[in-house]
C-alpha positions as CSV (number, residue, x, y, z in Angstrom):
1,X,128.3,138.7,71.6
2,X,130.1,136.5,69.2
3,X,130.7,139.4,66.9
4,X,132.2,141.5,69.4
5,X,134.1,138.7,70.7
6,X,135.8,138.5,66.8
7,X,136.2,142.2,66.9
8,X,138.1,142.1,70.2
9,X,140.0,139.2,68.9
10,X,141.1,141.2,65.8
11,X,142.3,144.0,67.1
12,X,144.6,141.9,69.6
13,X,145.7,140.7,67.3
14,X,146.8,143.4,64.7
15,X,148.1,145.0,68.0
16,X,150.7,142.1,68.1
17,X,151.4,142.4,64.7
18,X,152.1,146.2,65.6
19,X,154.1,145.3,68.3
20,X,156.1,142.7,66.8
21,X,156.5,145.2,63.5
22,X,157.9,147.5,66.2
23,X,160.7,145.2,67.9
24,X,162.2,144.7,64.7
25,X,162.1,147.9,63.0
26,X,159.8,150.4,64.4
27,X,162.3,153.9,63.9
28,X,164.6,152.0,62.0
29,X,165.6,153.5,58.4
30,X,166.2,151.3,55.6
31,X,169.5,151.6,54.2
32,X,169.7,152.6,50.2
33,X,173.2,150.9,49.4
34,X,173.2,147.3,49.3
35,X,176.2,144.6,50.7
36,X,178.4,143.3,48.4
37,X,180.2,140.1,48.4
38,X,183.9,142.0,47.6
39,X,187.0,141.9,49.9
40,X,187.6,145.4,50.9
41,X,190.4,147.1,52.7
42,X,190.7,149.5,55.4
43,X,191.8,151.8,58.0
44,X,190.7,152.6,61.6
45,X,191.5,155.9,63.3
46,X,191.7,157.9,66.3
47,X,192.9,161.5,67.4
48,X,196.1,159.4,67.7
49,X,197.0,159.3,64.1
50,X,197.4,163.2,64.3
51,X,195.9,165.2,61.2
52,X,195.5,163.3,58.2
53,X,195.6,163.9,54.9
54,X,192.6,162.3,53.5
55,X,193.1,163.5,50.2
56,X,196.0,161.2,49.9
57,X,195.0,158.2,52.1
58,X,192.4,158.1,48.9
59,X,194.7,157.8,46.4
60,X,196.6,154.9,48.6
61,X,193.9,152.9,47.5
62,X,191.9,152.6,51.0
63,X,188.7,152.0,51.0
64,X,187.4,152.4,53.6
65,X,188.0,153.8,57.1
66,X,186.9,153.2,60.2
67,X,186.4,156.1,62.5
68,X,186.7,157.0,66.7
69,X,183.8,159.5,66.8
70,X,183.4,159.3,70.7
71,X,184.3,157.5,74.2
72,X,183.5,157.3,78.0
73,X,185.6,157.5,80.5
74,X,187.5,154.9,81.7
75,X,186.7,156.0,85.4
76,X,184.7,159.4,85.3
77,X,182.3,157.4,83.0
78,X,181.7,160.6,80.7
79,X,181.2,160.2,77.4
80,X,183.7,162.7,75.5
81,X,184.2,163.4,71.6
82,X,187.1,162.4,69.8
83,X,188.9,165.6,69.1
84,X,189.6,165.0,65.7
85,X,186.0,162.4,64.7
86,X,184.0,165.3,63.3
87,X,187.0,166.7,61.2
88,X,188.1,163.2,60.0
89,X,184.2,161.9,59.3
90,X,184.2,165.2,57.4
91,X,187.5,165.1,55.2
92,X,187.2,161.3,54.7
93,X,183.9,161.2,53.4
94,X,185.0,164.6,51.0
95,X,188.0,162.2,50.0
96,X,185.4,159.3,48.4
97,X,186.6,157.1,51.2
98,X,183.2,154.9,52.3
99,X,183.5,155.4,56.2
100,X,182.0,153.4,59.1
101,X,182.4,154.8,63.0
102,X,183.0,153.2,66.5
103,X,182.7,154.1,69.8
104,X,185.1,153.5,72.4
105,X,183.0,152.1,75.8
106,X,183.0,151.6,79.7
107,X,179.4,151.0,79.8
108,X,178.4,149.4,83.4
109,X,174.6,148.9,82.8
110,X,172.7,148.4,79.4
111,X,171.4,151.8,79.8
112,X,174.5,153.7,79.8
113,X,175.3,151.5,76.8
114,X,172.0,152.6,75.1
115,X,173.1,156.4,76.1
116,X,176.4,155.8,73.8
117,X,174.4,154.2,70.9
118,X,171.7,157.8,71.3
119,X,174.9,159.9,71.8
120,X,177.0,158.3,68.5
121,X,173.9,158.4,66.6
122,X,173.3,162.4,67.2
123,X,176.9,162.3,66.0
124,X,176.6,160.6,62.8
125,X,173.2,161.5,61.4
126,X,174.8,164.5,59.5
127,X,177.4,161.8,57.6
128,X,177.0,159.5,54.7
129,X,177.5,156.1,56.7
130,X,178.1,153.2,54.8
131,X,180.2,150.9,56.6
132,X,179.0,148.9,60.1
133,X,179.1,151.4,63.8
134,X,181.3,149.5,65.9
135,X,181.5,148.4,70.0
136,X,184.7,148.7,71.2
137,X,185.3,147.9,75.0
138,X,188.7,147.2,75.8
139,X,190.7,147.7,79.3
140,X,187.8,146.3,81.8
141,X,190.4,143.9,83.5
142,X,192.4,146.6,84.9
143,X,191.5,147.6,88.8
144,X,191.2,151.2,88.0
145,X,188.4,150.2,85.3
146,X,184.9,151.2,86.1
147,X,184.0,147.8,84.4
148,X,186.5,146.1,86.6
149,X,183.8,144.4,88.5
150,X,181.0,143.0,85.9
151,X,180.8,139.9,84.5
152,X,181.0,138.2,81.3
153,X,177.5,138.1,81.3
154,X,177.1,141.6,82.2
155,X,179.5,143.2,79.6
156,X,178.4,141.3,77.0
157,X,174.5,142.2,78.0
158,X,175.7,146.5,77.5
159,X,177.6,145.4,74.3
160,X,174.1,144.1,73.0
161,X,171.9,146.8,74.1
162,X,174.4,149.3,72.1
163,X,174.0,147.2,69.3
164,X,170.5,146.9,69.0
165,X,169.9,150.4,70.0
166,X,172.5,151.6,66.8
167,X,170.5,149.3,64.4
168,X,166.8,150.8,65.5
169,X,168.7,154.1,64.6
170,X,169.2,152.9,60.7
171,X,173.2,151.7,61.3
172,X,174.5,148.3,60.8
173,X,175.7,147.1,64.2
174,X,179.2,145.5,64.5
175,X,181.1,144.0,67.4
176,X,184.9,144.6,67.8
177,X,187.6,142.8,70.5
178,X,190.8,140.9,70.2
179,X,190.8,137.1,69.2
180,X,192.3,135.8,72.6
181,X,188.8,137.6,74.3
182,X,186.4,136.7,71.7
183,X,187.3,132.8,71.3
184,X,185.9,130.2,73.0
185,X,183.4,132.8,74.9
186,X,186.6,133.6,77.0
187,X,185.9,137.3,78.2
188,X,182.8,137.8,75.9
189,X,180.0,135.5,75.1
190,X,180.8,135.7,71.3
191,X,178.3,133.0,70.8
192,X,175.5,135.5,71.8
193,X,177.2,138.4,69.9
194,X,177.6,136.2,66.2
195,X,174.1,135.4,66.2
196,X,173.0,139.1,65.4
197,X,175.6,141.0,64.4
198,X,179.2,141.3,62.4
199,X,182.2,140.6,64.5
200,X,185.8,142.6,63.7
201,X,188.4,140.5,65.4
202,X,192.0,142.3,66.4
203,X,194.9,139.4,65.6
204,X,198.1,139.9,64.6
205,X,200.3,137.4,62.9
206,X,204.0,137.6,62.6
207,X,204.0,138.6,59.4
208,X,200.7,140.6,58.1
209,X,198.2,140.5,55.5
210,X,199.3,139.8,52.5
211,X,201.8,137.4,53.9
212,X,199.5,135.7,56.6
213,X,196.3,135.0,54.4
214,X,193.8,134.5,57.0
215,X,193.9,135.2,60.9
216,X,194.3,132.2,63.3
217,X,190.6,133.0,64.5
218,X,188.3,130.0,64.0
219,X,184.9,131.6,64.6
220,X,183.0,133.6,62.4
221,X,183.9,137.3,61.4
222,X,184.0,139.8,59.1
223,X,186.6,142.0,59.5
224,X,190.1,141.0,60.5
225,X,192.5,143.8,62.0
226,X,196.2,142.3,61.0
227,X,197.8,144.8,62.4
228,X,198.3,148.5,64.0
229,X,201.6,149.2,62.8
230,X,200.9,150.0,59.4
231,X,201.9,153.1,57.0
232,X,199.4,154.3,54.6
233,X,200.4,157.7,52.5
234,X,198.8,160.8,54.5
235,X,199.2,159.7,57.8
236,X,202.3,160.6,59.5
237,X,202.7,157.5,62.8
238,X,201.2,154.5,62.2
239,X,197.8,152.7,61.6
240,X,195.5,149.8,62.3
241,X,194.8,148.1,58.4
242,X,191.8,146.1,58.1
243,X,190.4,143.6,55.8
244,X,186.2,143.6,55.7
245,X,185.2,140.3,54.1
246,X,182.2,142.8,52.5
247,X,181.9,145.7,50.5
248,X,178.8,147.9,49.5
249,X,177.7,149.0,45.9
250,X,177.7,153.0,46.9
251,X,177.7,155.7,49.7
252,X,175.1,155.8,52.1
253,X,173.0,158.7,52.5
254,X,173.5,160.9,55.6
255,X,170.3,160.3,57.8
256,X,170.0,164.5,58.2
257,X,170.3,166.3,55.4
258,X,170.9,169.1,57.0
259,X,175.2,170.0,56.3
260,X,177.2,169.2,59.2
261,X,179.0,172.4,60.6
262,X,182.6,172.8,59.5
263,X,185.0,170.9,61.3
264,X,188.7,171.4,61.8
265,X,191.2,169.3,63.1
266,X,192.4,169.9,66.5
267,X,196.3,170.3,66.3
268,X,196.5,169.4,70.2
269,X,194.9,166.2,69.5
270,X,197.8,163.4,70.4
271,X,199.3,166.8,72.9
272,X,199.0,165.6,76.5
273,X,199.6,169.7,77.5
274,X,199.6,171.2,81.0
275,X,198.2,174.6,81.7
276,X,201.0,177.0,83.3
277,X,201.2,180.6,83.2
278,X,205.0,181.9,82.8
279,X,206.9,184.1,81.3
280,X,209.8,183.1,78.8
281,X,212.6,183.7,76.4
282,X,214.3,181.8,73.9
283,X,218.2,180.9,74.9
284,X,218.9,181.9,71.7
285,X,216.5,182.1,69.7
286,X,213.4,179.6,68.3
287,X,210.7,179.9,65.6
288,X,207.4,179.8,67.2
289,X,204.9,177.6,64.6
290,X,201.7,177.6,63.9
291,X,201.0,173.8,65.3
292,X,203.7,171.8,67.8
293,X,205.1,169.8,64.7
294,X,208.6,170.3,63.1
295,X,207.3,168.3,59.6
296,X,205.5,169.5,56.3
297,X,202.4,170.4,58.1
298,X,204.2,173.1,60.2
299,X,204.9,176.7,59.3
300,X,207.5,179.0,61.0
301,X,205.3,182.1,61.7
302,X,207.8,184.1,63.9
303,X,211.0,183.7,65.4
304,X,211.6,184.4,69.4
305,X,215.0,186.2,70.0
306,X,216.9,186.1,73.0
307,X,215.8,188.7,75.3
308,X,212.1,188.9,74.1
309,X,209.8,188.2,76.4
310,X,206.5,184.8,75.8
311,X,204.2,184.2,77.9
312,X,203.9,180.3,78.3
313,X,200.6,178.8,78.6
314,X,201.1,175.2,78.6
315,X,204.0,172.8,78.1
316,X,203.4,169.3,76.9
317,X,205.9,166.1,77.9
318,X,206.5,165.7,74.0
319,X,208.7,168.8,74.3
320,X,206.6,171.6,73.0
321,X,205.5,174.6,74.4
322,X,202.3,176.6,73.9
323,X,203.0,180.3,74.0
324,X,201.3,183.9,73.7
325,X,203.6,186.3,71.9
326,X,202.8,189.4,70.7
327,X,198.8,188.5,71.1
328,X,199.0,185.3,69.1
329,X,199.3,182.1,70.0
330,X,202.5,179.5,68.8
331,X,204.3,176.9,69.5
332,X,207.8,176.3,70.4
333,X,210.7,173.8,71.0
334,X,210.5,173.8,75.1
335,X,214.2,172.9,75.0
336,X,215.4,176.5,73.2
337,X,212.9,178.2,75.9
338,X,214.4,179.5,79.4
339,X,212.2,181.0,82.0
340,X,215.4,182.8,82.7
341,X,214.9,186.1,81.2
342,X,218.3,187.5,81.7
343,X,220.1,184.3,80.0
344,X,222.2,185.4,77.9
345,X,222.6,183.9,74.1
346,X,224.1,180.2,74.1
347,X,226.1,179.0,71.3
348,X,223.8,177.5,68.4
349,X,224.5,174.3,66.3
350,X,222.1,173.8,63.5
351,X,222.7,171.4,61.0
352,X,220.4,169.9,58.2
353,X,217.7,171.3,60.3
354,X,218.4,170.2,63.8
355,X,218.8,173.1,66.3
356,X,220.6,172.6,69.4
357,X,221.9,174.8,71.6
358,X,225.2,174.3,72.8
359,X,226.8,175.6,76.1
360,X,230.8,176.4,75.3
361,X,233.3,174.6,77.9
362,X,236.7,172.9,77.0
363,X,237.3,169.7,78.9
364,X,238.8,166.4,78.5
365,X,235.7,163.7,78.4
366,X,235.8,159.4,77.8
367,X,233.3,157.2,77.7
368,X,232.2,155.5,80.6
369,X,232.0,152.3,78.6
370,X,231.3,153.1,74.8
371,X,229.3,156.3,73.2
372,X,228.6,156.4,69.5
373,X,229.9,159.8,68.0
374,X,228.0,161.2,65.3
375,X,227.6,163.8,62.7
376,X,224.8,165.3,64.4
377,X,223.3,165.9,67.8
378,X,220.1,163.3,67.1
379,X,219.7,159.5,67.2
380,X,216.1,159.9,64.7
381,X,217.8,162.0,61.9
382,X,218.8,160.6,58.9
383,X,222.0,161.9,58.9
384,X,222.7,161.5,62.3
385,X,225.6,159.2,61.0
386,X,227.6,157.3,63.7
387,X,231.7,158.5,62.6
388,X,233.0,156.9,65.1
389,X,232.8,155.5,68.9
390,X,234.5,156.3,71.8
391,X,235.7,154.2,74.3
392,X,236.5,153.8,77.9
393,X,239.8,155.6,78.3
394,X,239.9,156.7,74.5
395,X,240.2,160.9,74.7
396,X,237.8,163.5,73.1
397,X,237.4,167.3,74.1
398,X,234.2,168.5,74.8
399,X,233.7,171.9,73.3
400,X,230.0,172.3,74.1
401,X,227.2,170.8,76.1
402,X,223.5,171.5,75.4
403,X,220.4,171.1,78.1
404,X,219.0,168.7,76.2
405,X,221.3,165.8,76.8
406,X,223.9,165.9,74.0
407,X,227.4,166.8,74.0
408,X,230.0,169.0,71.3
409,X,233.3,167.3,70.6
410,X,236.5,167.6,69.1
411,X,237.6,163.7,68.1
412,X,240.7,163.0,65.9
413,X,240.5,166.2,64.2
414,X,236.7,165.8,63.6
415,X,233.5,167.8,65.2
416,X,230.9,165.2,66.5
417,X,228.3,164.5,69.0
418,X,228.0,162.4,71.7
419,X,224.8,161.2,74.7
420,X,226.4,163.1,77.8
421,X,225.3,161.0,80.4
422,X,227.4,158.3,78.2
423,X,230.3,160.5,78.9
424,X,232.7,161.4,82.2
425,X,235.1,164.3,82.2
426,X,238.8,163.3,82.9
427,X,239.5,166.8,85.4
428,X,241.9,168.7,82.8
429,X,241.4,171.5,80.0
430,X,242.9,169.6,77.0
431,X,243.2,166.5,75.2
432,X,246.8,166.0,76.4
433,X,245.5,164.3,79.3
434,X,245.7,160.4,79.5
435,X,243.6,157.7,81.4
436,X,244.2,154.2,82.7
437,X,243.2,152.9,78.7
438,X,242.1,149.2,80.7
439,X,238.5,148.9,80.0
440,X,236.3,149.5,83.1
441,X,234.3,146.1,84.5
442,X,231.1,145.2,82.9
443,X,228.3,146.7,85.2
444,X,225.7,144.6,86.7
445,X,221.8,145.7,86.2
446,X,222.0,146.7,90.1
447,X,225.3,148.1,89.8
448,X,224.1,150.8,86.3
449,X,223.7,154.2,87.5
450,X,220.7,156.2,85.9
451,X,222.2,159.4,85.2
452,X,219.0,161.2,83.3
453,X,217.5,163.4,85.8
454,X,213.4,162.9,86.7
455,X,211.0,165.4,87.2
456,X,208.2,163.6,89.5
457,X,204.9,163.1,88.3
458,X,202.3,160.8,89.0
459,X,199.9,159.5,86.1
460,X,199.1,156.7,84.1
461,X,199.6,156.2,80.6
462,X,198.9,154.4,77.8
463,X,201.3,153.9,73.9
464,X,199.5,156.3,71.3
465,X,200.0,152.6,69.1
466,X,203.1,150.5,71.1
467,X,206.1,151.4,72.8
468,X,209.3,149.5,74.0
469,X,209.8,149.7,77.6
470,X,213.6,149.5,78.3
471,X,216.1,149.1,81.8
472,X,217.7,152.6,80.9
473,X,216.5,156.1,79.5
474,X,218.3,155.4,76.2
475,X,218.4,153.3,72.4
476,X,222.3,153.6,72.3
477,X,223.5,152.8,75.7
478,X,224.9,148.5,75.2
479,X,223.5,147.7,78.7
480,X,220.3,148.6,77.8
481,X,217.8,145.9,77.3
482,X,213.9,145.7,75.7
483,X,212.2,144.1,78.2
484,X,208.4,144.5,77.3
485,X,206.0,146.4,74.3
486,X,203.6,148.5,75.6
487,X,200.4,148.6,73.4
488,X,197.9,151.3,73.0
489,X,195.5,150.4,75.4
490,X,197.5,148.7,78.2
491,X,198.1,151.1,81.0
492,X,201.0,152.0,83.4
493,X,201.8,154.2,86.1
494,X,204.2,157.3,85.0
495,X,206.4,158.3,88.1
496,X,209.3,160.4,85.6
497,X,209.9,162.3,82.9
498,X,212.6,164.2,81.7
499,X,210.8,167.6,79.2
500,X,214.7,168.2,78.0
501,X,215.4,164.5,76.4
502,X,212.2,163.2,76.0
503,X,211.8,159.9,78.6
504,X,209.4,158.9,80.6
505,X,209.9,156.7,83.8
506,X,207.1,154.0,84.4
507,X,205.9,151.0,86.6
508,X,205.5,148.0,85.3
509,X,204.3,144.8,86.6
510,X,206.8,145.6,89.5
511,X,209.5,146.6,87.8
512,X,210.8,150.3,86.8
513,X,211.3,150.7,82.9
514,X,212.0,154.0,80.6
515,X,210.3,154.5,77.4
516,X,210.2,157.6,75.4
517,X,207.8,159.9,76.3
518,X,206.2,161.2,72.6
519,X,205.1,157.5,72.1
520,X,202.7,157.6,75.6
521,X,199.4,159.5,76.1
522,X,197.6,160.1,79.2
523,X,195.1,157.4,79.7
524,X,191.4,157.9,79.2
């Protein structure tokens, strides 16, 4: 009796052990690289970045990157794949760059948080690794947020159960949210978090790393994200730089060694296009490209002349159009595109390669107030120059006027280019004509006119990385006035936008603001 007794009591007992072996690292794979005490410096990346050049973000001297692999839904709740996290997990990692993930959440239960954790991991297991796989959960204060209604508690319970569920899976977990949630357990219950895992806090000072040593966050992390307006060679809009307070002394081995299919980057990635289905022409005429870019990365494959016939397949609010011509598929300028198919050709200005197409008329114009005049028909080129500027009752003829918001003009003895909503014509044919020269009142907010015309929509949006949100459709006009920075991740209500000149009409906190439209995406 006694001897069974022992034997029962052994075998409870190595059961424990079992089960207490399995708690803490049952199905968990031992890493082969081991953490180094170094500073390191990084990147983190999304589809919003575009296509990068990895090859050059290596010889920036990055180390490493942090990668968007995946997301849920911020109210569908599906869990979607970054368009461009298999191609840049890929590329970087063929680059020498040490890489690390993260996954963007809207968890409500700890299930759906271990779902994301089984999901990412299925993701990753064909990639070498090395740096921490990141919680990101950001947005859960907003009413249209599936989180909207959990706790501190509650939220911080998912964040947890991904955590733990990514390190049974052989990844170092890490924890990333801004400073002003994580302190003092304000929207998270950091103390809970920094017991177990890394923590990458999101601060930015006025002036960034190197400048600013440290970040103002007291607690405990390891990573510190300075800033989301950096420029690294490679990467074409800007990017979040990181400094990890660790390093590692290699490359982690992919968990399946089984080669990951090839991936390649999805040139529609930061494109928020529309489907249509209509037929089109150039107004003169337009090189179609092989992705919706006008920089290095783009190459003219054909050229649409006036009078041949596209089909138009989607049309994005960055001002590109998709289009089937001749069987293959293109891009093109949706400005120099007319669904009018017996237009007839438009007078072309092209300069230093800016192509607009101008309308002729002859017409005596001023300034309602004060229009800069410049070389070209652009406010972003670099040799957009301004020559000169026109004011209220001071006389210019207008020789051309384009669709896409810019006017042609003769000025004392000069050709230039001039905002047409800036401008009003003064009823004759030629620059003999004479106005009252006394400068018109100063308008009042309520009194300024919008003269850009909206197309209605109804969505909401989000900055790609910020935004400024302004009182008029315009960067020139001297009434107009920055009233508030839209960040990536802070969303608004789109009720306008303009295809031709590129502005987007929003809502926010009560009041109606412009921004342009190619530095918005629809929100997730």
């Amino acid at each position: 009796m006694k001897k069974t007794m022992i034997l029962r009591l052994t075998a409870a007992i190595a059961a424990a052990l079992i089960a207490v072996s399995c708690l803490t690292g049952c199905g968990k794979k031992k890493r082969v690289t081991a953490q180094t005490d170094e500073t390191t410096f990084g990147i983190d990346v999304a589809r919003y970045q575009g296509t990068i050049n990895w090859k050059k973000v290596a010889q920036s001297g990055i180390d490493f990157a942090i990668i968007r692999v995946g997301y849920r839904g911020k109210t569908d709740g599906i869990i979607k794949e970054d368009p461009n996290g298999r191609y840049n997990l890929q590329e970087a990692s063929k680059a020498g760059i040490k890489i690390g993930a993260y996954f963007f959440s809207t968890a409500v239960s700890e299930a759906e948080a271990e779902e994301e954790a089984e999901w990412l991991g299925r993701m990753l297991a064909k990639y070498p690794i090395t740096y921490p796989v990141v919680y990101d959960c950001e947005g859960f204060q907003e009413t249209d947020s599936r989180q909207y209604e959990m706790s501190k508690q509650e939220r911080t319970d998912a964040a947890l159960a991904f955590l733990a569920a990514i390190e049974r899976l052989g990844y170092e977990g890490m924890f990333y949210a801004s400073k002003g949630d994580m302190e003092q357990d304000n929207r998270w219950e950091t103390s809970r978090i920094e017991e177990k895992y890394k923590i990458w806090v999101a601060q930015y000072p006025a002036e960034p790393y190197p400048l600013t040593e440290a970040s103002s966050y007291a607690q405990k992390h390891h990573m510190w994200q300075y800033t989301t307006t950096g420029t690294v060679p490679g990467i074409s809009l800007p990017v979040d730089m990181n400094v990890a307070y660790f390093g590692y002394d290699g490359i982690e081995p992919a968990k399946d060694k089984t080669p990951p299919q090839e991936a390649e980057a999805d040139i529609e990635a930061m494109m928020d296009f529309t489907p249509v289905s209509e037929e089109v022409t150039a107004k003169n005429e337009t090189n179609l490209r092989d992705v919706p870019s006008q920089g290095e990365d783009s190459q003219v494959m054909r050229t649409l002349q006036n009078g041949e016939i596209a089909k138009r397949v989607a049309i994005c609010s960055s001002g590109w159009s998709k289009v089937v011509f001749e069987e293959q598929t293109y891009y093109a300028v949706s400005s120099y595109l007319t669904t009018d198919l017996s237009a007839k050709p438009a007078e072309t200005e092209e300069d230093d390669g800016i192509q607009t197409q101008f309308t002729p008329v002859n017409e005596s114009v001023t300034a309602k107030k004060l229009v800069n005049l410049r070389k070209l028909p652009s406010v972003e080129h670099e040799d957009a120059t301004v020559i000169a500027q026109l004011k209220h009752g001071d006389v210019a003829v207008r020789t051309g006027v384009s669709d896409n918001g810019w006017s042609k003009l003769t000025y004392q003895g000069q050709t230039c280019y001039a905002v047409t909503s800036y401008l009003e014509p003064l009823g004759g044919s030629t620059a003999e004509n004479t106005v009252n020269t006394e400068p018109a009142a100063p308008e009042t907010p309520e009194a300024v006119q919008i003269q850009t015309q909206f197309e209605s929509i109804q969505d909401r949006v989000t900055a790609k990385v910020e935004v400024n949100l302004r009182t008029l459709p315009s960067v020139e006009d001297p009434r107009c006035e920055v009233v508030a920075t839209l960040k990536n991740g802070e969303v608004v209500t789109r009720t306008g936008i303009n295809r031709d000149v590129g502005w987007s009409r929003v809502e926010y906190q009560g009041q109606t603001l412009y921004c342009v439209s190619n530095y918005l995406t629809v929100a997730e």
